[in-house]
N, C-alpha and C positions, 0 to 999 in steps of 0.2 A: 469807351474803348475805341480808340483810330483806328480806320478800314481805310481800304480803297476801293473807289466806286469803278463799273466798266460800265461804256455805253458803247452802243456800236450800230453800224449800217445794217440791212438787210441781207439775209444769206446768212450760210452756214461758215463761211471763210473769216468774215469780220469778230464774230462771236471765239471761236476759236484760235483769231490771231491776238483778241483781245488779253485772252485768259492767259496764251504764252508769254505775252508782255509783261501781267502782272507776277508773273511767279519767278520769270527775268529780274524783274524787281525785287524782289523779297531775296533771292540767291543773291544779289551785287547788295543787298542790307546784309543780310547776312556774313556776308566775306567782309562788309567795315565794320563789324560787331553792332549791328542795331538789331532790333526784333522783325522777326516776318507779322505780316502786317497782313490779318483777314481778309479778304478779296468778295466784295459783293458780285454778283453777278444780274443782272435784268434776267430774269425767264422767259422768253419771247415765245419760245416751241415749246412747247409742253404737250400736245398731242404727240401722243403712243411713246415718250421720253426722247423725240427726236433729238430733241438738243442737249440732252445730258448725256447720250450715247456718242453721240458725236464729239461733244466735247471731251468722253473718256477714250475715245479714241486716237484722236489728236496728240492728246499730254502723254498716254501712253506710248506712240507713237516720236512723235516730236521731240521730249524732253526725257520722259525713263518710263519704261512696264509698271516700276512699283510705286513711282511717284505717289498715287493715294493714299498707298498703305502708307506711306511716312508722313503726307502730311494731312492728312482726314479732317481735319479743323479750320483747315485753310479757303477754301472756297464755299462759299454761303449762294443762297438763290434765292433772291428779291422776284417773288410772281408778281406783285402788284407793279412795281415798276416795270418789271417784263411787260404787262398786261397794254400799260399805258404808253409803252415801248410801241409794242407792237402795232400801237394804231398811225404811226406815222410812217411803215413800213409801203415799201412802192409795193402796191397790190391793182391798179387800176389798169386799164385795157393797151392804153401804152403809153410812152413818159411823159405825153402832155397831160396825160389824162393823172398819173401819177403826181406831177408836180400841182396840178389844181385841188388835188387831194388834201395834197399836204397845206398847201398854202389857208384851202378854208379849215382843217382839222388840229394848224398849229398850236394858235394859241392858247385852245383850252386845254389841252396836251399840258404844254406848257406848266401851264398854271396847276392841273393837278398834280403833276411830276413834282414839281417844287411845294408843295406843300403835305404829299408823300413823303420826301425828303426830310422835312421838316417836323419831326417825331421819332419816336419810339416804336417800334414794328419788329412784327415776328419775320424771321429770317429762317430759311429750311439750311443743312445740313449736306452738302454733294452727295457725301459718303452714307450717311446714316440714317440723313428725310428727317431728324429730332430737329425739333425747334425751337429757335432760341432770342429772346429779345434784343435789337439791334436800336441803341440812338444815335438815328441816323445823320443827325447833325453833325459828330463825329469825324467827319468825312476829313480825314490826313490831305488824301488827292484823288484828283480822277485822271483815268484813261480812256481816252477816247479814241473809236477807230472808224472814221469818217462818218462822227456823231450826226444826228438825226433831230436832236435836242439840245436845248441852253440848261443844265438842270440848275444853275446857280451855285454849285459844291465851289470848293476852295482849291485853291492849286491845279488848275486841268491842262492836261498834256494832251494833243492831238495828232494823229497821223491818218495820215489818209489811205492808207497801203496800195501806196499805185497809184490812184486813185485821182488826188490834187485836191487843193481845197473846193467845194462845193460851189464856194459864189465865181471862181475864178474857170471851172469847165462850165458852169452857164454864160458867164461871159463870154468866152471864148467861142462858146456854140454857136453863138446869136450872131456872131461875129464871122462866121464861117458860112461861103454859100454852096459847100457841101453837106449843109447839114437841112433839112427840111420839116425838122420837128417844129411843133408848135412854138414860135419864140415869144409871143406874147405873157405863155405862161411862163417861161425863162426869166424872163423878165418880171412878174409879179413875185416869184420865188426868190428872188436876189437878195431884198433886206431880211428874212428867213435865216437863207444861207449864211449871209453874213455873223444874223446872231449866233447860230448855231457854235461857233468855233469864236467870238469874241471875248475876249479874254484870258487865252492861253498865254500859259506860261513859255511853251514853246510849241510851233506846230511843226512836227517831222514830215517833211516830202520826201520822197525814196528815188534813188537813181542807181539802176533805173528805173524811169517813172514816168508818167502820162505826157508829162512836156517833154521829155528828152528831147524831143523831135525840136526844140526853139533851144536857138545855142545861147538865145540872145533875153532867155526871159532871166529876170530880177528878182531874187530871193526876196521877200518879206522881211520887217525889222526883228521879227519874233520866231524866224522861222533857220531851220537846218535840213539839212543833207543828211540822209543814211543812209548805206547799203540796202539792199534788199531786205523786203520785210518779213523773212520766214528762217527758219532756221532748215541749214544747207542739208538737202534728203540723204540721209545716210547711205553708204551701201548695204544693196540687198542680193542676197545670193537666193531669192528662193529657187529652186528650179524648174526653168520654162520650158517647154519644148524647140522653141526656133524663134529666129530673129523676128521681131516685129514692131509695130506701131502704138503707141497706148493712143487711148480715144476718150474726151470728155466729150463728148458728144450732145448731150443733153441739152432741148431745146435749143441747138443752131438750125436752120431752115438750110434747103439744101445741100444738105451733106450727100444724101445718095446722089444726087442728078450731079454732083462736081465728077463724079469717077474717080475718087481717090481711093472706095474698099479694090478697086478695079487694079488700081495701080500698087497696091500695098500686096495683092496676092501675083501679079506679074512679077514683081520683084522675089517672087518665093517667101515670102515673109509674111507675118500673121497677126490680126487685132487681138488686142488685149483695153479691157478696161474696167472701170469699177462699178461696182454693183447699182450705185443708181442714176449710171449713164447705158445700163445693158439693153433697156428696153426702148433706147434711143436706134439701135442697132436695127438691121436689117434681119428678120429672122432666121435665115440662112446663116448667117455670121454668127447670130445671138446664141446659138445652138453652142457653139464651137466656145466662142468669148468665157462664157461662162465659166467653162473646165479649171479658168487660171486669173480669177478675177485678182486686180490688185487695188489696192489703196494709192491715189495718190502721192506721199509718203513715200511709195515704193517703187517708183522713176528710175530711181538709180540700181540699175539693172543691167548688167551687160548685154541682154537680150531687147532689150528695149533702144530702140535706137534712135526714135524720133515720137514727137507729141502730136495729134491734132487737138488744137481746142480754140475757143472762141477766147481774144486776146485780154483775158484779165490778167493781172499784173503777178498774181500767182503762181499761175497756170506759166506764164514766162520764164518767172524768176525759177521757178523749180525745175524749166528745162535747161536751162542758161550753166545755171550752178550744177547740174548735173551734165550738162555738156552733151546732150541731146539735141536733135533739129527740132524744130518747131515750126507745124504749119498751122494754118488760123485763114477763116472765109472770109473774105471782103468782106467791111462796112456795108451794111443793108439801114436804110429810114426806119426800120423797126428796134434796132441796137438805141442803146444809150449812147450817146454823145462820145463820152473818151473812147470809147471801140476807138473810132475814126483817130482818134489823137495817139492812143494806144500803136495802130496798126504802122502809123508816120513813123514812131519812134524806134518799132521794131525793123523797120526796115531802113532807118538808118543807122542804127546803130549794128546794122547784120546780124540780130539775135534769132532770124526768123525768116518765112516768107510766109507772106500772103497771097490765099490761093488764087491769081486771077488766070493763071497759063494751063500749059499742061499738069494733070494730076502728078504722072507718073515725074517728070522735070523737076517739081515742085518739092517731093520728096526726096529726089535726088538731091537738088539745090540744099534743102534741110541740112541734111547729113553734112554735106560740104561743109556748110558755115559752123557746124557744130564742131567739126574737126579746129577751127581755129577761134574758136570761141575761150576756151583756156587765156587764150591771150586780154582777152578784156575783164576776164573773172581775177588776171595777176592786178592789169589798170585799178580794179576796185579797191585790192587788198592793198596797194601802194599808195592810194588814196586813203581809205579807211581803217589798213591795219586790220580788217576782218571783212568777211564775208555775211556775217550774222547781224542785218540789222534791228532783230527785237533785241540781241543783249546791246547791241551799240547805245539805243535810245533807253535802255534799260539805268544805264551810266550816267546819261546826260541824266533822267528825272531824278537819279539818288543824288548827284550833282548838287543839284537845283534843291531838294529837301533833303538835308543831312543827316534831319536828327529825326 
Protein backbone atom coordinates (compact mmCIF):
# COMPACT_ATOMS: atom_id res chain seq x y z
CA UNK A 1 0.00 0.00 0.00
CA UNK A 2 1.69 3.71 -1.12
CA UNK A 3 2.01 6.16 1.93
CA UNK A 4 3.67 9.19 2.45
CA UNK A 5 6.29 9.56 4.86
CA UNK A 6 6.63 13.17 7.06
CA UNK A 7 9.87 14.12 8.71
CA UNK A 8 10.36 17.27 10.44
CA UNK A 9 12.60 19.63 12.68
CA UNK A 10 12.20 20.13 16.23
CA UNK A 11 9.17 21.97 17.92
CA UNK A 12 5.70 21.87 17.68
CA UNK A 13 5.21 24.15 14.42
CA UNK A 14 7.28 21.91 12.03
CA UNK A 15 5.27 18.62 12.87
CA UNK A 16 2.10 20.39 12.30
CA UNK A 17 3.02 22.33 9.32
CA UNK A 18 4.08 19.09 8.18
CA UNK A 19 0.82 17.14 8.51
CA UNK A 20 -1.12 20.34 6.78
CA UNK A 21 1.20 19.80 3.72
CA UNK A 22 0.39 16.42 3.44
CA UNK A 23 -3.49 16.55 3.57
CA UNK A 24 -2.85 19.66 1.03
CA UNK A 25 -1.57 16.89 -0.87
CA UNK A 26 -4.06 14.35 -0.76
CA UNK A 27 -7.00 17.37 -1.45
CA UNK A 28 -4.99 18.72 -4.93
CA UNK A 29 -4.97 14.30 -5.51
CA UNK A 30 -8.06 14.26 -4.91
CA UNK A 31 -9.53 17.28 -7.11
CA UNK A 32 -7.13 15.20 -10.40
CA UNK A 33 -9.06 12.12 -9.46
CA UNK A 34 -6.20 10.03 -7.74
CA UNK A 35 -6.55 8.30 -4.40
CA UNK A 36 -5.71 10.09 -0.88
CA UNK A 37 -2.64 8.60 0.07
CA UNK A 38 -2.03 7.43 4.02
CA UNK A 39 0.22 9.90 5.76
CA UNK A 40 2.78 8.32 8.16
CA UNK A 41 3.63 10.51 10.86
CA UNK A 42 7.22 10.19 13.19
CA UNK A 43 5.72 10.15 16.97
CA UNK A 44 8.36 12.30 18.50
CA UNK A 45 6.03 13.65 21.67
CA UNK A 46 4.24 11.11 23.01
CA UNK A 47 4.40 12.32 26.72
CA UNK A 48 1.00 12.98 28.15
CA UNK A 49 -0.34 12.95 23.97
CA UNK A 50 1.46 16.32 23.49
CA UNK A 51 1.75 16.02 20.09
CA UNK A 52 -1.40 14.37 18.96
CA UNK A 53 -3.36 17.07 20.84
CA UNK A 54 -1.58 19.48 19.17
CA UNK A 55 -1.70 18.14 16.00
CA UNK A 56 -5.75 17.96 16.48
CA UNK A 57 -5.56 21.10 17.13
CA UNK A 58 -4.06 22.63 14.32
CA UNK A 59 -6.17 20.56 11.42
CA UNK A 60 -8.93 21.42 13.40
CA UNK A 61 -8.14 24.67 13.50
CA UNK A 62 -6.17 25.20 10.16
CA UNK A 63 -7.88 23.20 7.65
CA UNK A 64 -11.92 22.10 8.98
CA UNK A 65 -13.38 21.12 12.92
CA UNK A 66 -14.58 17.95 11.33
CA UNK A 67 -11.73 17.05 9.21
CA UNK A 68 -11.05 13.59 11.38
CA UNK A 69 -14.41 12.62 11.42
CA UNK A 70 -14.06 12.30 7.44
CA UNK A 71 -10.92 11.20 7.12
CA UNK A 72 -10.08 8.73 10.33
CA UNK A 73 -7.75 6.41 8.10
CA UNK A 74 -5.78 8.91 6.76
CA UNK A 75 -2.99 9.81 9.34
CA UNK A 76 -1.12 6.73 10.91
CA UNK A 77 1.89 7.20 13.87
CA UNK A 78 5.23 5.60 13.37
CA UNK A 79 6.60 5.80 17.35
CA UNK A 80 9.64 3.92 16.32
CA UNK A 81 10.63 6.31 13.95
CA UNK A 82 9.21 9.09 16.06
CA UNK A 83 11.58 7.43 18.84
CA UNK A 84 14.68 7.48 16.54
CA UNK A 85 13.47 10.96 15.45
CA UNK A 86 13.60 12.32 18.44
CA UNK A 87 17.23 11.64 19.25
CA UNK A 88 18.55 14.02 16.61
CA UNK A 89 16.23 16.86 18.16
CA UNK A 90 18.36 20.09 19.50
CA UNK A 91 18.16 19.32 23.20
CA UNK A 92 21.69 20.42 24.32
CA UNK A 93 22.62 23.55 26.52
CA UNK A 94 23.02 25.81 23.41
CA UNK A 95 23.59 25.35 19.65
CA UNK A 96 27.07 24.54 19.81
CA UNK A 97 26.45 22.26 22.14
CA UNK A 98 23.31 20.99 19.95
CA UNK A 99 25.15 20.84 16.68
CA UNK A 100 28.12 18.49 18.46
CA UNK A 101 25.20 16.50 19.40
CA UNK A 102 23.87 15.81 16.45
CA UNK A 103 27.04 15.52 14.54
CA UNK A 104 28.36 12.44 16.94
CA UNK A 105 24.60 10.97 17.29
CA UNK A 106 24.14 11.00 13.31
CA UNK A 107 25.05 8.47 11.84
CA UNK A 108 23.76 5.71 13.82
CA UNK A 109 20.39 7.58 13.81
CA UNK A 110 20.81 7.28 10.42
CA UNK A 111 21.24 3.82 9.85
CA UNK A 112 18.58 2.69 12.22
CA UNK A 113 15.91 5.03 10.57
CA UNK A 114 16.75 3.31 7.16
CA UNK A 115 16.55 0.07 8.20
CA UNK A 116 13.16 0.92 10.24
CA UNK A 117 12.17 1.87 7.09
CA UNK A 118 13.00 -1.02 5.44
CA UNK A 119 10.20 -3.63 6.65
CA UNK A 120 6.86 -4.18 7.62
CA UNK A 121 5.73 -2.49 11.02
CA UNK A 122 2.91 -1.85 13.15
CA UNK A 123 1.58 1.59 12.50
CA UNK A 124 -1.05 3.14 15.23
CA UNK A 125 -4.30 4.79 14.03
CA UNK A 126 -4.73 8.96 14.92
CA UNK A 127 -8.24 8.46 15.47
CA UNK A 128 -8.71 5.10 16.95
CA UNK A 129 -4.90 3.90 18.43
CA UNK A 130 -6.03 0.17 16.32
CA UNK A 131 -3.06 -1.01 14.64
CA UNK A 132 -2.29 -1.95 11.52
CA UNK A 133 0.66 -3.46 9.45
CA UNK A 134 2.50 -0.87 7.23
CA UNK A 135 5.46 -2.03 4.47
CA UNK A 136 7.25 0.55 4.75
CA UNK A 137 9.07 0.25 1.65
CA UNK A 138 6.08 1.37 0.04
CA UNK A 139 6.97 4.90 0.61
CA UNK A 140 5.01 6.96 -2.72
CA UNK A 141 7.11 10.24 -1.36
CA UNK A 142 8.28 12.17 1.54
CA UNK A 143 7.78 15.42 3.10
CA UNK A 144 10.01 17.04 4.78
CA UNK A 145 10.02 20.24 6.85
CA UNK A 146 13.51 21.30 7.63
CA UNK A 147 14.29 17.44 7.90
CA UNK A 148 16.80 16.32 10.49
CA UNK A 149 17.50 12.97 8.61
CA UNK A 150 18.54 11.27 5.14
CA UNK A 151 15.86 8.49 5.61
CA UNK A 152 16.67 7.08 1.99
CA UNK A 153 12.57 6.96 0.98
CA UNK A 154 11.90 7.84 -2.74
CA UNK A 155 10.64 11.06 -4.16
CA UNK A 156 11.46 13.61 -1.04
CA UNK A 157 10.08 17.23 -1.17
CA UNK A 158 11.68 19.79 1.28
CA UNK A 159 10.85 22.97 2.82
CA UNK A 160 12.37 24.63 5.32
CA UNK A 161 9.48 26.94 6.59
CA UNK A 162 11.28 30.13 6.97
CA UNK A 163 13.80 28.69 7.86
CA UNK A 164 16.57 28.08 4.72
CA UNK A 165 18.34 25.14 3.96
CA UNK A 166 20.50 23.89 6.91
CA UNK A 167 24.00 23.69 5.33
CA UNK A 168 23.36 27.11 3.82
CA UNK A 169 22.28 29.32 7.60
CA UNK A 170 25.70 27.29 8.88
CA UNK A 171 27.37 28.74 6.28
CA UNK A 172 26.22 31.84 6.25
CA UNK A 173 26.73 32.11 10.28
CA UNK A 174 30.32 31.14 10.28
CA UNK A 175 30.53 33.82 7.77
CA UNK A 176 28.97 36.54 9.77
CA UNK A 177 30.91 38.54 12.66
CA UNK A 178 27.91 39.10 14.42
CA UNK A 179 27.37 35.92 15.15
CA UNK A 180 29.61 34.38 18.19
CA UNK A 181 28.32 30.81 18.38
CA UNK A 182 30.77 28.13 18.38
CA UNK A 183 31.70 28.03 14.42
CA UNK A 184 33.93 25.22 14.60
CA UNK A 185 30.99 22.91 15.33
CA UNK A 186 29.19 24.76 12.28
CA UNK A 187 31.50 23.77 10.57
CA UNK A 188 31.79 19.90 11.38
CA UNK A 189 27.85 19.86 10.93
CA UNK A 190 28.02 20.99 7.25
CA UNK A 191 28.53 17.58 5.34
CA UNK A 192 25.48 16.42 7.83
CA UNK A 193 23.39 19.33 6.72
CA UNK A 194 24.10 18.72 3.35
CA UNK A 195 23.10 14.93 3.44
CA UNK A 196 20.07 15.78 5.21
CA UNK A 197 18.23 17.39 2.17
CA UNK A 198 20.39 15.57 -0.71
CA UNK A 199 18.50 14.41 -3.11
CA UNK A 200 15.25 16.32 -3.23
CA UNK A 201 13.15 16.38 -5.80
CA UNK A 202 12.38 19.95 -5.15
CA UNK A 203 13.43 22.09 -2.10
CA UNK A 204 10.76 24.90 -1.32
CA UNK A 205 12.24 28.20 0.39
CA UNK A 206 9.46 30.66 1.35
CA UNK A 207 9.38 34.50 0.70
CA UNK A 208 9.25 35.67 2.98
CA UNK A 209 11.99 33.95 4.20
CA UNK A 210 15.26 33.85 6.25
CA UNK A 211 17.34 35.55 3.23
CA UNK A 212 14.98 37.99 2.21
CA UNK A 213 17.26 40.34 3.62
CA UNK A 214 20.11 39.33 0.39
CA UNK A 215 18.45 40.83 -2.80
CA UNK A 216 21.33 39.16 -4.46
CA UNK A 217 21.44 35.46 -3.19
CA UNK A 218 20.87 32.62 -5.99
CA UNK A 219 18.26 30.10 -5.96
CA UNK A 220 19.48 26.43 -5.99
CA UNK A 221 19.04 24.24 -9.44
CA UNK A 222 16.29 22.13 -7.50
CA UNK A 223 14.98 24.67 -5.45
CA UNK A 224 11.46 27.20 -5.63
CA UNK A 225 9.93 30.12 -4.26
CA UNK A 226 6.51 29.97 -2.25
CA UNK A 227 4.56 32.05 -0.47
CA UNK A 228 4.40 31.74 3.05
CA UNK A 229 4.31 28.66 4.68
CA UNK A 230 0.94 28.39 6.62
CA UNK A 231 -2.38 28.76 5.70
CA UNK A 232 -3.79 32.56 6.08
CA UNK A 233 -5.38 32.91 9.95
CA UNK A 234 -8.95 33.10 9.36
CA UNK A 235 -11.09 35.65 10.83
CA UNK A 236 -12.07 35.43 14.52
CA UNK A 237 -14.79 37.20 16.10
CA UNK A 238 -14.47 35.63 19.58
CA UNK A 239 -15.17 38.55 21.97
CA UNK A 240 -12.38 40.39 23.72
CA UNK A 241 -12.71 43.00 26.04
CA UNK A 242 -10.26 45.86 24.64
CA UNK A 243 -7.68 46.49 22.19
CA UNK A 244 -4.40 44.68 22.73
CA UNK A 245 -1.29 42.90 22.13
CA UNK A 246 -0.94 39.04 21.72
CA UNK A 247 2.45 37.71 23.41
CA UNK A 248 4.51 34.35 22.48
CA UNK A 249 6.44 35.13 25.08
CA UNK A 250 7.87 31.81 25.97
CA UNK A 251 11.56 31.45 26.67
CA UNK A 252 12.63 35.01 25.12
CA UNK A 253 15.11 36.47 27.93
CA UNK A 254 14.35 39.97 28.69
CA UNK A 255 10.93 40.64 27.91
CA UNK A 256 10.15 42.28 31.42
CA UNK A 257 13.34 44.55 31.61
CA UNK A 258 12.43 45.96 27.62
CA UNK A 259 9.14 47.95 29.17
CA UNK A 260 7.08 46.91 26.50
CA UNK A 261 4.02 45.27 29.21
CA UNK A 262 4.74 48.99 30.36
CA UNK A 263 3.99 50.48 27.08
CA UNK A 264 1.12 48.12 26.08
CA UNK A 265 -0.96 49.19 29.30
CA UNK A 266 -0.05 53.29 28.63
CA UNK A 267 -1.46 52.80 25.57
CA UNK A 268 -4.85 51.58 27.30
CA UNK A 269 -4.66 48.33 25.80
CA UNK A 270 -4.30 44.84 27.07
CA UNK A 271 -2.03 41.35 26.78
CA UNK A 272 -3.54 38.47 25.38
CA UNK A 273 -1.72 35.16 24.77
CA UNK A 274 -1.74 31.32 24.67
CA UNK A 275 -1.79 29.07 27.09
CA UNK A 276 1.75 27.84 27.00
CA UNK A 277 3.30 31.17 26.81
CA UNK A 278 0.97 32.33 30.08
CA UNK A 279 3.50 31.34 32.46
CA UNK A 280 6.06 33.28 30.52
CA UNK A 281 4.09 36.27 31.89
CA UNK A 282 4.59 38.54 34.72
CA UNK A 283 2.18 37.37 37.50
CA UNK A 284 0.44 40.54 37.68
CA UNK A 285 -0.59 40.30 33.96
CA UNK A 286 -0.74 36.42 34.10
CA UNK A 287 -3.79 36.76 36.47
CA UNK A 288 -5.65 39.05 33.86
CA UNK A 289 -4.08 36.99 30.42
CA UNK A 290 -5.56 34.13 31.26
CA UNK A 291 -9.47 35.43 31.24
CA UNK A 292 -9.22 35.34 27.22
CA UNK A 293 -6.37 32.92 26.27
CA UNK A 294 -6.24 32.57 22.44
CA UNK A 295 -4.63 30.20 20.00
CA UNK A 296 -2.35 31.22 17.69
CA UNK A 297 -4.63 30.60 14.83
CA UNK A 298 -6.67 33.26 16.25
CA UNK A 299 -4.45 36.55 15.45
CA UNK A 300 -6.83 37.67 13.23
CA UNK A 301 -8.91 39.52 15.49
CA UNK A 302 -10.00 43.01 15.31
CA UNK A 303 -9.00 43.48 18.93
CA UNK A 304 -5.63 42.28 18.35
CA UNK A 305 -3.57 44.80 16.93
CA UNK A 306 -0.13 43.88 17.13
CA UNK A 307 2.32 40.49 17.98
CA UNK A 308 5.25 40.33 20.24
CA UNK A 309 7.19 37.24 19.56
CA UNK A 310 10.66 36.17 19.06
CA UNK A 311 11.26 36.23 14.92
CA UNK A 312 10.26 32.69 13.72
CA UNK A 313 9.03 32.71 10.19
CA UNK A 314 5.60 31.82 11.67
CA UNK A 315 5.14 33.85 14.19
CA UNK A 316 5.69 36.68 11.06
CA UNK A 317 4.00 35.24 8.41
CA UNK A 318 0.69 35.02 10.68
CA UNK A 319 1.07 38.63 11.58
CA UNK A 320 1.93 39.94 7.99
CA UNK A 321 -1.18 37.96 6.39
CA UNK A 322 -3.20 39.16 9.28
CA UNK A 323 -2.03 42.71 9.00
CA UNK A 324 -1.00 43.01 12.54
CA UNK A 325 2.38 44.91 13.77
CA UNK A 326 4.78 42.85 14.82
CA UNK A 327 7.43 43.35 17.40
CA UNK A 328 10.40 40.83 18.19
CA UNK A 329 13.71 41.44 20.79
CA UNK A 330 17.04 41.90 19.28
CA UNK A 331 19.36 38.96 18.30
CA UNK A 332 20.96 37.86 21.67
CA UNK A 333 24.54 34.81 21.27
CA UNK A 334 22.07 32.56 22.89
CA UNK A 335 19.24 32.62 19.68
CA UNK A 336 19.85 30.32 16.79
CA UNK A 337 21.68 31.90 13.95
CA UNK A 338 18.62 32.75 11.48
CA UNK A 339 17.05 34.96 14.46
CA UNK A 340 19.85 37.32 13.33
CA UNK A 341 19.08 36.81 9.49
CA UNK A 342 15.32 36.47 10.28
CA UNK A 343 15.39 40.06 12.24
CA UNK A 344 17.65 41.81 8.74
CA UNK A 345 14.75 40.63 6.68
CA UNK A 346 11.90 41.87 8.76
CA UNK A 347 13.21 45.04 8.83
CA UNK A 348 13.73 45.44 5.36
CA UNK A 349 11.16 44.38 4.22
CA UNK A 350 8.98 46.68 6.92
CA UNK A 351 7.01 43.59 8.22
CA UNK A 352 8.10 44.54 11.67
CA UNK A 353 10.30 46.23 14.25
CA UNK A 354 12.77 45.08 16.31
CA UNK A 355 12.84 45.93 19.81
CA UNK A 356 16.08 48.02 20.17
CA UNK A 357 14.37 51.83 20.97
CA UNK A 358 11.66 52.97 22.87
CA UNK A 359 9.04 50.27 23.96
CA UNK A 360 6.21 52.38 23.94
CA UNK A 361 7.56 53.92 19.82
CA UNK A 362 8.19 50.52 18.91
CA UNK A 363 4.65 49.58 19.36
CA UNK A 364 3.54 52.47 17.71
CA UNK A 365 6.00 51.93 14.85
CA UNK A 366 4.17 48.16 14.70
CA UNK A 367 0.95 49.27 14.05
CA UNK A 368 2.16 51.92 11.33
CA UNK A 369 3.89 49.41 9.22
CA UNK A 370 0.95 47.11 9.58
CA UNK A 371 -1.35 49.67 8.35
CA UNK A 372 0.58 49.43 4.91
CA UNK A 373 1.39 46.09 4.99
CA UNK A 374 -1.71 45.05 2.79
CA UNK A 375 0.36 46.38 0.05
CA UNK A 376 3.06 43.74 0.10
CA UNK A 377 0.51 40.72 0.93
CA UNK A 378 -1.19 42.20 -2.88
CA UNK A 379 3.02 42.01 -4.15
CA UNK A 380 2.79 38.18 -3.15
CA UNK A 381 -0.51 37.30 -4.54
CA UNK A 382 0.61 39.13 -8.08
CA UNK A 383 3.54 37.08 -7.71
CA UNK A 384 2.08 33.81 -6.65
CA UNK A 385 -1.55 34.09 -7.41
CA UNK A 386 -2.19 33.15 -3.56
CA UNK A 387 -1.28 33.75 -0.42
CA UNK A 388 -1.20 29.98 0.82
CA UNK A 389 1.96 28.53 0.57
CA UNK A 390 1.33 24.85 1.87
CA UNK A 391 -1.37 24.43 -1.01
CA UNK A 392 1.11 26.20 -3.54
CA UNK A 393 3.93 23.37 -2.87
CA UNK A 394 1.03 21.16 -2.47
CA UNK A 395 0.58 21.50 -6.53
CA UNK A 396 4.09 21.58 -7.36
CA UNK A 397 4.68 17.86 -5.45
CA UNK A 398 1.27 16.48 -7.32
CA UNK A 399 3.03 18.12 -10.28
CA UNK A 400 5.97 16.32 -9.94
CA UNK A 401 4.13 12.64 -8.96
CA UNK A 402 0.99 12.35 -11.10
CA UNK A 403 -0.13 9.10 -10.64
Amino acid sequence: MNYANLTFAHGNGPYSRCVEWAIAVNDVRQERGLSRLPVVVPLVYPKEDRQKRIMKEEVESNVSPDWFDKHSDEIWLDKKQGELLGQLMFKGKDYGDNLRMLVRDYQEVEDETQKHLNGKRKLENFVSDESEQFDLRDCKFQLGLNNRIQTGLPNQFYTAGGAGPFDEVLRRAIADDKIELDKESMRTAIPIAKRMIKGQKIIFSNEPGVFSYDANRVLRDNEQLTPPFVHSPKPNDKELPERGVYFLASGIDGVRESEIYNAVADLRMRVYTTEFSLNALPEEIREQAKEHLLKPSEINNPKIVAQFARSGWSEVWLSHLAEKGFITPPYQQSDDPEILFNNRGIEKLRLGVVLREDSRKALERSVELASKVGDYNKGLIDRFRTLDGIRYAAERVVDCIPN
